[in-house]
C-alpha positions in Angstrom: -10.6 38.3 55.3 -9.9 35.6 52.7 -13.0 34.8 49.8 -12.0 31.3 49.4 -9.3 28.6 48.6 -6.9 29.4 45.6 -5.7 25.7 44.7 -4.4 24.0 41.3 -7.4 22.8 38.7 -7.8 19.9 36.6 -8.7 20.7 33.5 -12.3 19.6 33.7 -12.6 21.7 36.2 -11.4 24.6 34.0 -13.8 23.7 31.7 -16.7 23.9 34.1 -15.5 27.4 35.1 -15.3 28.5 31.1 -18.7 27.0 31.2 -20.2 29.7 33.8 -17.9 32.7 32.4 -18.5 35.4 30.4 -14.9 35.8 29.8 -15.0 32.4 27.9 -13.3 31.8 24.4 -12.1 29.4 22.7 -8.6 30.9 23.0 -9.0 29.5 26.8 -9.9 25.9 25.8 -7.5 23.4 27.1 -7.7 21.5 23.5 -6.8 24.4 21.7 -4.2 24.9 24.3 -3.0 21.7 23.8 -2.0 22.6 20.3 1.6 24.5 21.1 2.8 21.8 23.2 3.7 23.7 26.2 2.7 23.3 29.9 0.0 25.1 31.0 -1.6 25.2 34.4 -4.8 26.6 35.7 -5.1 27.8 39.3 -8.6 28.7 40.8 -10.6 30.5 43.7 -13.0 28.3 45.5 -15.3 29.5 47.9 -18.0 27.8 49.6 -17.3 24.9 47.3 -17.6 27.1 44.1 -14.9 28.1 41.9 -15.4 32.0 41.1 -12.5 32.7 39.4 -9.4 31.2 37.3 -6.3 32.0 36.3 -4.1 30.4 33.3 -0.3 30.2 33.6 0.5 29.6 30.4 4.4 28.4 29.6 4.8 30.4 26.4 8.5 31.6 26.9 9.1 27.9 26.0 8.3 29.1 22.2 10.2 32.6 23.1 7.5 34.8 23.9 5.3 35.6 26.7 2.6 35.0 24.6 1.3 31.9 22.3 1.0 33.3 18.5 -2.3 34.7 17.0 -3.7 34.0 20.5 -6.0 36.7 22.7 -7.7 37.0 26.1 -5.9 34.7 27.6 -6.3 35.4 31.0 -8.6 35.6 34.5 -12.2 34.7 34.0 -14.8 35.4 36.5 -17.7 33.6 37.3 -21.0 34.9 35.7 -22.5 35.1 39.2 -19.9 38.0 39.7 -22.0 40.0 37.1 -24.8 39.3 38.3 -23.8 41.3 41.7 -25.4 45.0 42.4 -22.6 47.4 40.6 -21.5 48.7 44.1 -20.7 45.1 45.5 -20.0 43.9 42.0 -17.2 46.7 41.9 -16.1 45.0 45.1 -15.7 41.5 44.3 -14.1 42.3 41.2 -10.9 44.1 43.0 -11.0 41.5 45.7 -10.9 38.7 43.7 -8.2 39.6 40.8 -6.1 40.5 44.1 -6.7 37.8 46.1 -6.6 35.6 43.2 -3.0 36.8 41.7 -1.3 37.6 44.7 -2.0 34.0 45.8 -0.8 32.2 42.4 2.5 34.8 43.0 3.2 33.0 45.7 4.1 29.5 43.6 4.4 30.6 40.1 7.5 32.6 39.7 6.1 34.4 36.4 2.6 34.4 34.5 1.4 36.5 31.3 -2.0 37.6 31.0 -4.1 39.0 28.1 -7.3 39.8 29.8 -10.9 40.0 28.1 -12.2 43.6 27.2 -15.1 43.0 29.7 -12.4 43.1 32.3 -11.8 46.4 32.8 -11.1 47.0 36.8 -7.3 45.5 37.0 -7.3 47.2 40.4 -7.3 43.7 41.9 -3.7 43.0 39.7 -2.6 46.6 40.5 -2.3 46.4 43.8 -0.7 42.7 44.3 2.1 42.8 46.7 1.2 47.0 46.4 2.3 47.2 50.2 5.6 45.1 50.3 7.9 47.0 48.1 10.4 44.3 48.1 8.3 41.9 46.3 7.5 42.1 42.2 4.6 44.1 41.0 2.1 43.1 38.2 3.1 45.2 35.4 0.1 46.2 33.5 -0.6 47.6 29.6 -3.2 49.2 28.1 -3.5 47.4 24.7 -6.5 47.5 21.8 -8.2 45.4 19.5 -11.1 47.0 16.9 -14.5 45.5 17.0 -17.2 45.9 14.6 -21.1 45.3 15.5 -23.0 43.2 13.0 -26.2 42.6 15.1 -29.0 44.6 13.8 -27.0 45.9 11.0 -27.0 45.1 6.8 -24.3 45.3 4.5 -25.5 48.5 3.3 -25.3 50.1 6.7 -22.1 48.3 7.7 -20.6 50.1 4.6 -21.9 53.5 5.2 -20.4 53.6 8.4 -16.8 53.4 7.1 -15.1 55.9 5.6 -16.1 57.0 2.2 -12.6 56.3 0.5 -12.7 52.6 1.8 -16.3 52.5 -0.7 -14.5 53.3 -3.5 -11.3 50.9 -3.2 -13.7 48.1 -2.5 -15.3 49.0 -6.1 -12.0 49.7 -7.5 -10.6 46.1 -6.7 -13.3 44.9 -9.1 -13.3 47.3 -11.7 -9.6 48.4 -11.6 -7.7 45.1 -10.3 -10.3 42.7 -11.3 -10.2 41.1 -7.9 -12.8 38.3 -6.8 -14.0 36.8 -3.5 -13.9 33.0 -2.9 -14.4 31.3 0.4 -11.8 29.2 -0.3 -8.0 28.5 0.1 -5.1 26.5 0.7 -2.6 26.7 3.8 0.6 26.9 1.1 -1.5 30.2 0.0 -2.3 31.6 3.4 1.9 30.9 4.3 3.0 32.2 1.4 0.6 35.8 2.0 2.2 35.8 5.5 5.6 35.4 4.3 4.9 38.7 2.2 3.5 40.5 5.0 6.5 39.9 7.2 8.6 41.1 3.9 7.2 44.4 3.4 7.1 44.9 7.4 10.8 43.5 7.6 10.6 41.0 10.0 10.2 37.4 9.3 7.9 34.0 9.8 10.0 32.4 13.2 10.2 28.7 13.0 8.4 28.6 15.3 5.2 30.1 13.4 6.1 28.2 10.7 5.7 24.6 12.6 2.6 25.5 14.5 0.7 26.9 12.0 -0.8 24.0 10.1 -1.5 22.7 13.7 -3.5 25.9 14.6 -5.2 26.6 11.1 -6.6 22.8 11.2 -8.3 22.9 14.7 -9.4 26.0 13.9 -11.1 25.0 10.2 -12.1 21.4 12.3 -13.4 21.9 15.5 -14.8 25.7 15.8 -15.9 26.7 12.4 -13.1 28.2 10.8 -13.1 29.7 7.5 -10.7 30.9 4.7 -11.5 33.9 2.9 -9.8 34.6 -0.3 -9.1 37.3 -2.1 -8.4 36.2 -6.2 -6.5 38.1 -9.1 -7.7 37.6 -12.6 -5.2 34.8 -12.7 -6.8 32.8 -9.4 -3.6 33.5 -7.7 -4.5 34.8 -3.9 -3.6 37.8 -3.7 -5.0 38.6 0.1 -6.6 36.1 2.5 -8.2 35.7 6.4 -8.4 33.1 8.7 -11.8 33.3 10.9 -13.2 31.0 13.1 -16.5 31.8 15.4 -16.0 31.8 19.3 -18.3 30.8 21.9 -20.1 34.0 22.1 -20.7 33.8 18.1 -18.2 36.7 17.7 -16.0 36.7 14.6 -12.5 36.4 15.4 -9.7 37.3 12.8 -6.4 36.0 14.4 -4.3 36.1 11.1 -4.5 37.8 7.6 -1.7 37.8 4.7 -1.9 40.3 1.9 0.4 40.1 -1.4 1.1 42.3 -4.4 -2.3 44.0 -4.6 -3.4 47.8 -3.4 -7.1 47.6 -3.0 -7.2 43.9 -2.1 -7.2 44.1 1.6 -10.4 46.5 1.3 -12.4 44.1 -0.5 -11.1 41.4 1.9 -12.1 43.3 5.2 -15.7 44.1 3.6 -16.2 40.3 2.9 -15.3 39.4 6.4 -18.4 41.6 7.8 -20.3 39.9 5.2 -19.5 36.8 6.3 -20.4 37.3 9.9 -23.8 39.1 8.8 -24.5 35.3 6.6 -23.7 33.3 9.8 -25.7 35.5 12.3 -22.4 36.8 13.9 -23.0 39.5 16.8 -19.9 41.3 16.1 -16.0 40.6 14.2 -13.1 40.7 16.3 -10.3 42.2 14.3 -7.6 41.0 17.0 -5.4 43.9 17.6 -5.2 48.0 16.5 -1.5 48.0 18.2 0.2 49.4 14.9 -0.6 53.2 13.3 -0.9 51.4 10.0 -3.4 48.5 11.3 -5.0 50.4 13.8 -5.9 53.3 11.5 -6.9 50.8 8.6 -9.0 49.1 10.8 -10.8 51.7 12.2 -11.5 53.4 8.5 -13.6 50.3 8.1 -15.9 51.2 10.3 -14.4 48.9 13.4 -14.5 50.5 16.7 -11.3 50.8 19.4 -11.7 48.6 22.5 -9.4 48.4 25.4 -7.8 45.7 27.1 -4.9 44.7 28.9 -1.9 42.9 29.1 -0.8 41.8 32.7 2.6 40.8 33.6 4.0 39.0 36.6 7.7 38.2 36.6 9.8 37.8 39.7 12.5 36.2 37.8 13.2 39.0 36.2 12.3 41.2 39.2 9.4 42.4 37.2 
């Protein structure tokens, strides 16, 4: 038996949804979306004249990937009634509609790429689209993490006894051995120019891509959902390591890019002054945005950030995938 109607939405109506989700972000915001000028369109599951759930099919192989730079959770969101349900029907719903839902949009989108929110954590529902016609593509899903530090009901004291002891000492040793200070400013030349480095000591390099859309991203970012540069300064002023942050619609702390140059304890002091920064604004919790790597994820998680699961959910009958 069919829960509802999956039909195209307008982007109001994708608002609305976001409006009623817990699975909002700001990463899901058709303005934002806007900003990478591909298509994008939103597909929905109405029942009983309610949309319950929504699903983005976002164009980014236009830009050469299946998914838009420094961009997370992009993908289903439930309505918050869905929560709401007993856990045993809840459990239900939540099967039933990611099936219903994707196996449905399958059927006139030849591909979509999903990043789903950690609160989604039954993919079931994506698992099992098309599961008994063997002929037809199956949702390929990945396990992938991100590390999240807590900041409610916590001080800076605490937050920094619940990293690792070595981190301590090479936040004090960027002050008293490199001389490094803290400013909560920044240019975007500065923040490019820390990327560039990155990319260099991990051998890969800024795309042109990257290189075009960035402004574009840092200023809505700064603009519209308070985004902030923190800045990490030699004796000299120069930058020598740097974050963008912005807040999302829960409050939560994201951390979608950081560039670090020619300095060793720099990116210690820097990670410490981001949970500072969400303890002075009242933040719930930071956001890294991704423990993928053994370097990031281990660096990460020394600070005190904890792992958190997600997934990655990939349609493509193009591909046959």
């Amino acid at each position: 038996m069919k829960l509802g109607e999956v039909r195209a939405l307008t982007a109001d109506e994708w608002r609305a949804l976001l409006e009623q989700s817990p699975q909002n972000t700001v990463f899901l915001n058709p303005e934002f979306l806007a900003l990478f000028g591909v298509e994008v369109r939103f597909w929905g599951l109405e029942r009983k004249g309610v949309v319950i759930a929504g699903l983005p099919v976002i164009e980014a192989q236009a830009l050469g990937s299946r998914f838009l730079p420094w961009c997370y959770y992009q993908g289903i969101v439930l309505h918050r009634e869905i929560w709401r349900a007993a856990r045993a029907k809840r459990t239900q719903y939540e099967i039933e509609i990611l099936e219903e839902l994707a196996t449905s949009v399958a059927e006139v989108e030849p591909r979509f790429h999903l990043s789903l929110h950690p609160s989604l954590m039954d993919v079931r529902g994506l698992d099992w689209v098309h599961y008994h016609t063997p002929d037809r593509p199956r949702v390929q899903l990945a396990p992938r993490y991100t590390a999240v530090q807590s900041t409610s009901s916590e001080t800076s004291e605490s937050l920094r006894k619940a990293a690792r002891s070595a981190r301590r000492q090479e936040e004090g040793y960027a002050q008293s051995r490199e001389g490094l200070t803290l400013s909560q400013d920044g240019t975007l030349d500065e923040l490019v120019g820390l990327l560039r480095d990155t990319f260099d000591r991990q051998n890969t390099g800024m795309s042109e891509t990257e290189a075009r859309l960035l402004p574009v991203y840092t200023s809505y970012l700064l603009a519209e959902v308070h985004g902030a540069f923190l800045t990490v300064r030699n004796a000299e002023g120069a930058a020598v390591a740097m974050a963008l942050t912005f807040a999302d619609v829960d409050g939560t702390i994201h951390v979608p890019i950081v560039g670090t140059g020619n300095t060793r304890f720099g990116g210690t002091l820097l990670y410490f002054a981001i949970l500072d920064h969400a303890l002075s604004t009242g933040a719930p919790a930071v956001d890294f945005n991704g423990a993928n790597s053994p370097s990031r994820a281990y660096f990460k998680h020394s600070i005190g950030a904890r792992p958190v699961l997600f997934f990655e959910a990939s349609y493509d009958a193009v591909n046959g995938k």
